[in-house]
C-alpha positions in Angstrom: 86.9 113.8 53.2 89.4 111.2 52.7 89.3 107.3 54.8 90.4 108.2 58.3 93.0 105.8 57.9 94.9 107.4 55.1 97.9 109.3 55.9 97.3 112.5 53.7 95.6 115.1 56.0 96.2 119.0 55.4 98.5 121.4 57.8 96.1 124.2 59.1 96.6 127.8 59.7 95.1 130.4 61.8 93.8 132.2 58.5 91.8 129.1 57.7 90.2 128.4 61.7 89.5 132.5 61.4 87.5 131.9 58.1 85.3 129.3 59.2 84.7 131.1 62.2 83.8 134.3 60.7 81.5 132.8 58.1 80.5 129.3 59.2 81.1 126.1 58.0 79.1 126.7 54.5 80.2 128.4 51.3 77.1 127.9 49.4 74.2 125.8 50.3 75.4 122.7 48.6 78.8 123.1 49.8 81.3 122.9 53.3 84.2 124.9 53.5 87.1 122.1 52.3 88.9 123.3 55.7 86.6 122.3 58.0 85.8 119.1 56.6 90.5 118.4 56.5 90.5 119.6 60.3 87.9 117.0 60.8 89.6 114.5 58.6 92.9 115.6 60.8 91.6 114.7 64.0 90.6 111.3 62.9 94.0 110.5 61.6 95.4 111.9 65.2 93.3 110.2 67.1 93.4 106.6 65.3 97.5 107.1 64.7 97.6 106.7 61.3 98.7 110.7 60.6 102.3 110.7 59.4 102.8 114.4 60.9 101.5 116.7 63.2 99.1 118.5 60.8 96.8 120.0 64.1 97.0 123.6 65.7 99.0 123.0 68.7 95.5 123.6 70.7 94.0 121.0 69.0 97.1 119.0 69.5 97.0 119.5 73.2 93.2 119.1 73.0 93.4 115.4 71.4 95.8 114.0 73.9 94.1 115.2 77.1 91.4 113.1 74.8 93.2 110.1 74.2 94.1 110.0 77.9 90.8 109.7 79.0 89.6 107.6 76.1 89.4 104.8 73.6 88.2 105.8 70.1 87.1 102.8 67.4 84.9 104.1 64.2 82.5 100.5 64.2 80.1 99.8 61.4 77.0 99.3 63.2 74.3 96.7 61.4 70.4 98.2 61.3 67.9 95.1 61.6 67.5 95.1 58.3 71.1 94.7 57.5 71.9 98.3 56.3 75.7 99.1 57.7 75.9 102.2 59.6 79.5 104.4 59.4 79.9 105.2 63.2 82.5 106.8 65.6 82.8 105.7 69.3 84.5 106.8 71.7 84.6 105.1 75.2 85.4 106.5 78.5 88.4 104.7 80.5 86.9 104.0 83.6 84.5 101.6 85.3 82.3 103.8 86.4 79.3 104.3 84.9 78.8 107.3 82.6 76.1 108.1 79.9 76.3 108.5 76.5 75.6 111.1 73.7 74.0 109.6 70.7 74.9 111.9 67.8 72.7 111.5 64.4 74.8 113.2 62.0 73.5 116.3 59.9 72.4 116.0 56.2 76.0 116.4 54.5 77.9 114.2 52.4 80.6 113.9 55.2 78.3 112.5 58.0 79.6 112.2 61.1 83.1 113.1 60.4 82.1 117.1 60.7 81.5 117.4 64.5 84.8 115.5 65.6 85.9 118.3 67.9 82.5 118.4 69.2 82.6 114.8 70.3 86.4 115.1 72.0 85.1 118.2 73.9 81.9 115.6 74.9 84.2 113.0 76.0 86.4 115.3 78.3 83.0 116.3 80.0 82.2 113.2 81.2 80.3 111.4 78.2 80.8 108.1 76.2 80.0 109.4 72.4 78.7 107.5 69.5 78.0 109.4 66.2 76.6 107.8 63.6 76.2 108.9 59.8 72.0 108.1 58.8 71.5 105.6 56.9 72.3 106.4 52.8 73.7 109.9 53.6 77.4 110.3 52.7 80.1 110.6 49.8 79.3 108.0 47.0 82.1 108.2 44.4 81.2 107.3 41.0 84.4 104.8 39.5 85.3 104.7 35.9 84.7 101.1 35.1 83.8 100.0 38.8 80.5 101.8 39.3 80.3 103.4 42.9 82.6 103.6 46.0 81.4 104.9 49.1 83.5 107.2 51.5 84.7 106.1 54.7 81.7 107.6 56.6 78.7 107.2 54.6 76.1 104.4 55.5 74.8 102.2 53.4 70.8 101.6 52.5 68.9 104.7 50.9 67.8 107.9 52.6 64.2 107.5 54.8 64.6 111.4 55.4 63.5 110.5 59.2 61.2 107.5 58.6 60.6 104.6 60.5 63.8 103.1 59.0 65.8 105.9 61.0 63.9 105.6 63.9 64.6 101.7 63.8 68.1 102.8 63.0 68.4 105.2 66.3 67.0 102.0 68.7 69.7 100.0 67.0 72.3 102.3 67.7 70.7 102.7 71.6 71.2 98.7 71.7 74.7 99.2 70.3 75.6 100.9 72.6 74.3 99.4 75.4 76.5 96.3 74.6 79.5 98.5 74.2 79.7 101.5 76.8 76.9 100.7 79.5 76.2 103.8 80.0 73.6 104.5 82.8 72.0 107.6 81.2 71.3 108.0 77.2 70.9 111.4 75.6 70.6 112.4 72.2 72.2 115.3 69.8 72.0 116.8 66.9 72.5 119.6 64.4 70.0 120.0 61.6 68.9 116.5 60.0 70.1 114.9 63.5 67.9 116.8 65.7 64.8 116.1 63.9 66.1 112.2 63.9 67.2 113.0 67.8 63.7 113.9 68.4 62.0 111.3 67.0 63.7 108.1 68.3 63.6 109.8 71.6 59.5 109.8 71.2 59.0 106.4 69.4 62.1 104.3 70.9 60.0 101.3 71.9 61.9 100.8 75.7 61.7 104.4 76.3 65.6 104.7 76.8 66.0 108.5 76.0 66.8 110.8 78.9 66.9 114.2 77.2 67.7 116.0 73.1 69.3 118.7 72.0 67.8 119.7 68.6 69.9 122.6 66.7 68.6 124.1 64.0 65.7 121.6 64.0 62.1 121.2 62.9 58.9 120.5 64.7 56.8 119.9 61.9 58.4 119.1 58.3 55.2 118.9 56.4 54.8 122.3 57.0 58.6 123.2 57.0 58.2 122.2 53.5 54.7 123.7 52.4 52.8 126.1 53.9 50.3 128.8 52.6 49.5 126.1 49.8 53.2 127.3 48.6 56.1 124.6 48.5 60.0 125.7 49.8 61.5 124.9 46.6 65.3 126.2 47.0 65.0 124.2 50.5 64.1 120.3 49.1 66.6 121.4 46.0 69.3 122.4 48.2 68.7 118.8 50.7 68.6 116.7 47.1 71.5 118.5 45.8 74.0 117.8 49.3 73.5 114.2 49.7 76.6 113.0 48.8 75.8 111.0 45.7 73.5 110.5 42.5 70.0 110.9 43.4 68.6 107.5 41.8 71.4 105.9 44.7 70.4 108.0 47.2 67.2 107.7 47.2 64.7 104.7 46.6 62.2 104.9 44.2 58.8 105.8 46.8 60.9 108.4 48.2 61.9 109.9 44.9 58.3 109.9 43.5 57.5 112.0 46.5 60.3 114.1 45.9 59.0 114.5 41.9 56.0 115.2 43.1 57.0 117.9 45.5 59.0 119.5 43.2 56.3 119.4 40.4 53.1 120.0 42.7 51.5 116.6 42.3 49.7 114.8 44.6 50.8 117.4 47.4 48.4 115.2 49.9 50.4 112.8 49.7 53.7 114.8 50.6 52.3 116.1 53.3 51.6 112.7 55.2 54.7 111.8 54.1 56.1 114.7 56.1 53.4 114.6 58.6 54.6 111.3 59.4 58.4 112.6 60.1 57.6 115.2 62.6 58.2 115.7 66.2 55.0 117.7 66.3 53.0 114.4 65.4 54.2 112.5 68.2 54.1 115.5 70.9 51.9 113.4 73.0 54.2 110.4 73.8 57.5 112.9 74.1 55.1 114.6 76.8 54.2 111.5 78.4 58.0 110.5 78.3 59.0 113.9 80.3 62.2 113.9 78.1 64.0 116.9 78.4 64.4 119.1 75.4 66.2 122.0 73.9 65.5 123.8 71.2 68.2 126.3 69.0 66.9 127.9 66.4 67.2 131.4 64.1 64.6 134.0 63.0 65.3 133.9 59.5 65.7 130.0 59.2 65.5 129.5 55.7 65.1 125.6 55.7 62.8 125.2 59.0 61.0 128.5 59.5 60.8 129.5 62.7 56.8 129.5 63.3 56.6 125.6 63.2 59.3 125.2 65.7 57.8 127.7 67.8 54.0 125.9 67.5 55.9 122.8 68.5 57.9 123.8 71.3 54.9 125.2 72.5 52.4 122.5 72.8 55.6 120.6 74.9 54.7 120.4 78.6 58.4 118.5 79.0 61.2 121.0 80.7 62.1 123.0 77.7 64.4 125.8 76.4 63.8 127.6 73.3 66.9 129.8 71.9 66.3 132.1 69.0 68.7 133.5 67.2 70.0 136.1 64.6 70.9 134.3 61.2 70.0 131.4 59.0 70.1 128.0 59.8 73.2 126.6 61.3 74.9 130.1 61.4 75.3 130.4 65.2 76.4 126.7 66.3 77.7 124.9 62.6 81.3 127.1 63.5 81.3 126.2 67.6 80.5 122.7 66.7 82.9 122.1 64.5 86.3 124.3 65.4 87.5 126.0 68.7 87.0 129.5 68.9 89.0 132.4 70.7 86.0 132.9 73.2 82.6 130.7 73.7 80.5 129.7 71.6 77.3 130.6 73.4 74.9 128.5 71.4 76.8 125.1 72.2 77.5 125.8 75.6 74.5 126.4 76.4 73.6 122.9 74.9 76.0 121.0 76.3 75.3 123.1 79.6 71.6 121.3 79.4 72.9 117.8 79.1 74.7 118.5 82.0 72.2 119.0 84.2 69.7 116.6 82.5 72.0 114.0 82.0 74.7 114.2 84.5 72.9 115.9 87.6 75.7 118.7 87.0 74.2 121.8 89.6 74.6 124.5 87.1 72.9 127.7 86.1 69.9 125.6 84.2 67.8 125.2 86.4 67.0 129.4 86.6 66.8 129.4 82.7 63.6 130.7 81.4 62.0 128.6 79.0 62.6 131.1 76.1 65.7 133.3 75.0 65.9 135.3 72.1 68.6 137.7 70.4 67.1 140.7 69.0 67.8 142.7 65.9 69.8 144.8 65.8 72.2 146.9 67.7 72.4 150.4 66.1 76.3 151.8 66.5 77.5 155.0 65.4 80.9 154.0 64.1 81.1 155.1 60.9 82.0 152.7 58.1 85.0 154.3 56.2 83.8 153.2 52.7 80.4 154.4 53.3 80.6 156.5 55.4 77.1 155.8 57.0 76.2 154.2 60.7 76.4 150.5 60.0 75.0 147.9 62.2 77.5 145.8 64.3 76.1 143.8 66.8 73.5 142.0 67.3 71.5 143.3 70.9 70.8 141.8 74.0 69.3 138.5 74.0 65.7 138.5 76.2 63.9 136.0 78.4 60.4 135.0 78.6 59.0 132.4 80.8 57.2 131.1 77.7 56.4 131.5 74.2 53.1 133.3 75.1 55.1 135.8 77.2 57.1 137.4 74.1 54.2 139.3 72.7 52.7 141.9 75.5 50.5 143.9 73.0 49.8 144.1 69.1 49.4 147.2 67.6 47.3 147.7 64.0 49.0 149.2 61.2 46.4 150.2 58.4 47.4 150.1 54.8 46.4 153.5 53.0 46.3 154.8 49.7 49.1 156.7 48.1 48.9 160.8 47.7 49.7 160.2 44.1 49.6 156.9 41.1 53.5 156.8 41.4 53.7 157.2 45.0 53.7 154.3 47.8 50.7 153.7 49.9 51.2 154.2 54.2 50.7 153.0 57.0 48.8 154.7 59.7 46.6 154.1 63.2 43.5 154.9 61.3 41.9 152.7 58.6 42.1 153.7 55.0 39.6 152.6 53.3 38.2 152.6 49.3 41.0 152.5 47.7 43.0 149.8 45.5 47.1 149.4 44.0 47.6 147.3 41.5 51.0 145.6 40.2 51.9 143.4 37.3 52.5 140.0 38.7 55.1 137.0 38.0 58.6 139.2 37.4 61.5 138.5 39.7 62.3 141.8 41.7 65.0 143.7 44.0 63.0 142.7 47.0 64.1 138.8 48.7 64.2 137.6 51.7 67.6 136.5 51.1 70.5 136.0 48.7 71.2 132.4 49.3 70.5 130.0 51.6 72.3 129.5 54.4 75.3 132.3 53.8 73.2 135.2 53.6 72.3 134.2 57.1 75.8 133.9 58.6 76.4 136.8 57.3 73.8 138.4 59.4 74.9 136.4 62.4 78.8 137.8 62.4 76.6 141.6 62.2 76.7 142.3 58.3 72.8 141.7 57.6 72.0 142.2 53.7 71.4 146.0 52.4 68.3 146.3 51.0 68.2 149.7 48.7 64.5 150.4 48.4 65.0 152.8 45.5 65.2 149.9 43.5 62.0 148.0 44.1 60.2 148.3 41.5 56.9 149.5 41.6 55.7 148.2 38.5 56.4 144.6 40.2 55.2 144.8 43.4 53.1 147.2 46.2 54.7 149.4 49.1 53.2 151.1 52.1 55.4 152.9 54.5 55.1 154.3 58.0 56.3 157.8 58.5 59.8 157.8 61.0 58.8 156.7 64.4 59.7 158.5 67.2 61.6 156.9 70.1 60.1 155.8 73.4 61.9 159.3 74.8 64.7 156.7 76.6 66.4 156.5 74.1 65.0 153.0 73.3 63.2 151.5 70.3 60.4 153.0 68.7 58.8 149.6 68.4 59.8 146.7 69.4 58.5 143.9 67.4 58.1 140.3 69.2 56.1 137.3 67.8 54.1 136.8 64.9 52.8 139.2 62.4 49.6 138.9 60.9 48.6 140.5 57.1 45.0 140.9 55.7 44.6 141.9 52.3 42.2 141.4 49.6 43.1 141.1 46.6 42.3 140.8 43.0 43.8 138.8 40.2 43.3 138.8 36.5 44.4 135.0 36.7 42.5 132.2 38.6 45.8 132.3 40.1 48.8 133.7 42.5 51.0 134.2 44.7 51.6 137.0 47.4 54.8 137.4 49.2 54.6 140.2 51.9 58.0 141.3 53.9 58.7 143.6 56.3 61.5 146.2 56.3 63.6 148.3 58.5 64.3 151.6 57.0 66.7 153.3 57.7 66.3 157.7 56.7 68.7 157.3 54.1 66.0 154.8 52.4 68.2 151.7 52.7 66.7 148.7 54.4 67.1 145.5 56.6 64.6 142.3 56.3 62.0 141.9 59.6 60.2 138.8 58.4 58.7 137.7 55.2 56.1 134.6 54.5 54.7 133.9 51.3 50.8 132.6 50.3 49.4 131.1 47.6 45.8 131.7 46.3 44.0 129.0 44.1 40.6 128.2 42.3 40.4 132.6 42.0 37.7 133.9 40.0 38.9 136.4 37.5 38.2 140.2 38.4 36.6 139.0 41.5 37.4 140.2 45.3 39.1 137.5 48.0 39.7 138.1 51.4 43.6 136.6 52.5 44.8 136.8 56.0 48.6 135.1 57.0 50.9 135.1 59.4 54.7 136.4 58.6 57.5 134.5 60.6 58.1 135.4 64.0 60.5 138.3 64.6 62.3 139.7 67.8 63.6 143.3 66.2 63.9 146.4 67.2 63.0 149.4 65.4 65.1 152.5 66.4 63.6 156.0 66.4 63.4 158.2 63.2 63.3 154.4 61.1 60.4 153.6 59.1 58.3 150.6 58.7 57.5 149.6 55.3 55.5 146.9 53.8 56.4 145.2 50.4 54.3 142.6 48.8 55.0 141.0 45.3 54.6 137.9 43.6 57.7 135.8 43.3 60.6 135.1 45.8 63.5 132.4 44.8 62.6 131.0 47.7 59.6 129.0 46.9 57.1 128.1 43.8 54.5 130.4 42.7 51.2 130.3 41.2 51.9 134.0 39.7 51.0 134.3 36.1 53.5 136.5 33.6 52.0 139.9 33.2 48.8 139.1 35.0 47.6 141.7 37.0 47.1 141.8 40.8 45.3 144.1 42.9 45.4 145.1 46.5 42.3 147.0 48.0 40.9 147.9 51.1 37.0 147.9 50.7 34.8 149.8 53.5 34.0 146.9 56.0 37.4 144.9 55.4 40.4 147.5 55.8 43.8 146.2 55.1 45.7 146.1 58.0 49.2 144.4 59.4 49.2 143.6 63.1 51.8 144.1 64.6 53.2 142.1 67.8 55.3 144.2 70.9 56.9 143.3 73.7 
């Protein structure tokens, strides 16, 4: 994105708009799509005068000057205590009256605040004052030949504290800010992504106690464990966050928090990483948010690839505040990024429903929020048959009907145990049954890459999912060599024609297992097959086992992500475990051998959670 106050913006078409709704506001993990960040860039110009020509829709047209009518717009430097210069956008409501305001921590992207412009305007004509803010060192930083470094219109200066006390300071500065500028009489913070997690924290550690309620999209509860869990560090995550900063990583970044970023990435001194992360998560201060009553709401996917979904859900849970937890189909930002940053031909639930909460938190607006169960969540999938013409096979189109709960404890009703068996034959997959199966073992050759991920990429696999494509799994090509499979036989229907299971909560895995290295790693994921043998991803969650001895027997017992999916009759359930995902390190050893078994007195069995 260019200065706002350059006159060179781009002309949009309905082609573009229809893109970035269909398949988000990402093109890779480490990139936005250029037309989302010019409509942006083209709403600043409009708004601030300085665009030569009408380069808007005309319903963002019409949309901007029903803005303008109603309110001022400045884009203020705001200065942190320690004399770092914030890039900011505010926009002031014309009227006396008092109004509150909407505090908006920008998401990690080189573009900061400039993204969500729409967002804001559609803010403003509600009834809020808005002031976005880009965190401090996030944003473009433009190597010059011969000048050394420029930075972009909307990038804040100082170095990243990836949601240290720095930003919290930062977020009371900004409170102060405005204060002096918009007296609001109500203060509320929002954010998507890196600015819910900062929305979360200033609201529990602001020293005056001056937030009234969050919205956290797409957030995290506890990064420590966002980051490493199951003694197995997110490594596509942290290279992805490093990689979309903005700028050169030895500007970015000062030199503790790049040694814990080394160290991450290399495995060193991992206590110290998690403090560090410990020390940046809303979970660690539940206690004073409690105390604080603030208001909070939670958005968040099932296959969040960046904050998985357990933490989030241990966090929301141990929140005694008023609460709403959304969970969605899709990877991280896939169901608000679009809604937030473009208008669409029809709602975008996930926002409105966000903006319907400040409403009623923050405004004393008499809406539907006060019926809203605490939890709501979109299950996968619903099964159509239209037939796809290239295909020709059933194809999944929509996502189904989302459910509520009056808590997180109310999604699971009953587990059921799934025993792992042994296979009929050496080259055929082991089962799963009601009955344990006991005495027997499968073994694998660990450390080789194989057909079976949890996703493709980041992010776009993900939105994907969300606009009803999920990825095709073809489990003909797993390779057996490489990894261990135990199928169900097809289930039968619940004689409604419903679900023949319908999964909701947290799956748990117990193995032992057997390694010809002192070390590796297990990666279990759970598919939906379909009869013709082709598959969609339930869940996944790797472990990591250290300090093994060779040859000898170890017990392992983990949780999988949480899942709300629905299994339709005459689908099977099948296991896979292997050794490597791109997803995240692994303590796997090339050509080592690992070995699943299921002794007499310690069956291997998946657990299964319905509601």
């Amino acid at each position: 994105m260019s200065n706002p106050h350059d006159d060179g913006v781009s002309t949009f078409t309905a082609a573009q708009l229809s893109r970035i709704a269909q398949h988000g506001i990402y093109t890779s993990p480490t990139s936005i799509d250029p037309a989302a960040a010019h409509l942006a860039e083209a709403l600043i110009a409009t708004l601030d005068d300085t665009a030569e020509q009408p380069a808007l829709p005309p319903d963002l047209r019409e949309l901007t000057e029903r803005a303008r009518q109603v309110a001022t717009f400045a884009f203020p430097h705001i200065t942190a205590r320690d004399g770092v210069r914030l890039s900011a956008c505010m926009i002031r409501l014309r009227t006396d009256e008092p109004r509150p305001v909407v505090i908006v921590p920008s998401g990690w992207t080189p573009f900061g605040w400039g993204l969500f412009v729409y967002t804001y305007l559609q803010l403003a004509l509600r009834g809020y004052h808005v002031l976005a803010y880009t965190p401090r060192g996030l944003g473009l930083t433009m190597a010059v030949p011969g000048r050394g470094y420029v930075d972009g219109p909307f990038t804040s200066g100082g170095t990243i504290d990836v949601a240290g006390p720095a930003d919290w300071a930062d977020g009371s500065t900004v409170i102060d800010y405005a204060l002096r500028h918009l007296a609001p009489h109500r203060i509320a913070f929002m954010g998507e992504s890196y600015g819910s997690g900062i929305s979360q924290l200033v609201a529990a550690k602001d020293p005056d106690d001056r937030v009234d309620a969050v919205v956290a999209l797409s957030t995290w509860g506890d990064l420590a464990t966002s980051l490493y869990q199951g003694d197995t560090r997110h490594l596509a995550a942290v290279s992805a966050l490093i990689g979309f900063t903005g700028g050169p990583v030895e500007r970015k970044f000062d030199a503790a928090t790049r040694k814990i970023l080394d160290d991450f990435q290399t495995g060193q001194n991992l206590d110290a990483v998690v403090m560090w992360g410990k020390e940046r998560s809303p979970a660690s201060c539940v206690g004073a948010t409690n105390t604080r009553d603030i208001p909070t709401f939670f958005s968040n996917t099932w296959h969040e690839t960046l904050f998985p979904v357990n933490q989030v859900v241990e966090h929301f849970d141990a929140l005694t505040v008023p609460k709403r937890l959304n969970l969605w189909i899709g990877d991280h930002a896939a169901p608000e990024g679009a809604g937030l940053t473009i208008p669409s031909s029809g709602p975008n639930t996930p926002v409105e429903e966000a903006l319907a909460w400040l409403d009623h938190h923050v405004r004393d607006i008499d809406n539907d929020v006060s019926t809203w169960s605490a939890v709501s969540s979109q299950i996968m999938f619903t099964y159509e048959t239209r037939t796809d013409p290239q295909s020709g096979k059933n194809e999944i189109v929509t996502p189904a009907d989302r459910e509520s709960r009056p808590s997180w404890g109310a999604v699971t009703t009953s587990t059921e145990r799934w025993f792992l068996t042994a296979a009929a034959t050496d080259d055929r997959d082991g089962g799963l049954a009601g009955e344990a199966g006991t005495s027997w073992e499968r073994e694998f050759t660990a450390g080789q890459p194989t057909e079976a991920v949890a996703v493709d990429a980041l992010m776009t696999t993900g939105q994907a999912e969300w606009n009803g494509t999920p990825k095709t799994y073809v489990t003909d090509k797993f390779d057996r060599q490489n990894l261990a499979v135990w199928t169900s036989g097809p289930l039968a229907a619940d004689g409604r024609g419903g679900a023949a299971r319908r999964i909701r909560g947290i799956p748990e895995l117990t193995l032992t297992v057997r390694s010809t290295a002192p070390a590796t790693t297990l990666v279990a994921y759970l598919f939906d097959v379909h009869p013709d043998d082709t598959a969609r991803i339930i869940t996944h969650e790797p472990l990591t086992l250290t300090d093994l001895v060779p040859g000898r027997d170890h017990g392992a017992t983990w949780q999988l992500q949480a899942a709300g999916y629905d299994l339709p009759g005459d689908h099977r359930l099948m296991l896979v475990v292997t050794s490597k995902d791109p997803l995240y390190s692994d303590a796997s050893v090339d050509g080592s051998t690992t070995t699943i078994s299921s002794p007499d007195g310690s069956p291997a069995v998946l657990t299964l959670p319905l509601g």
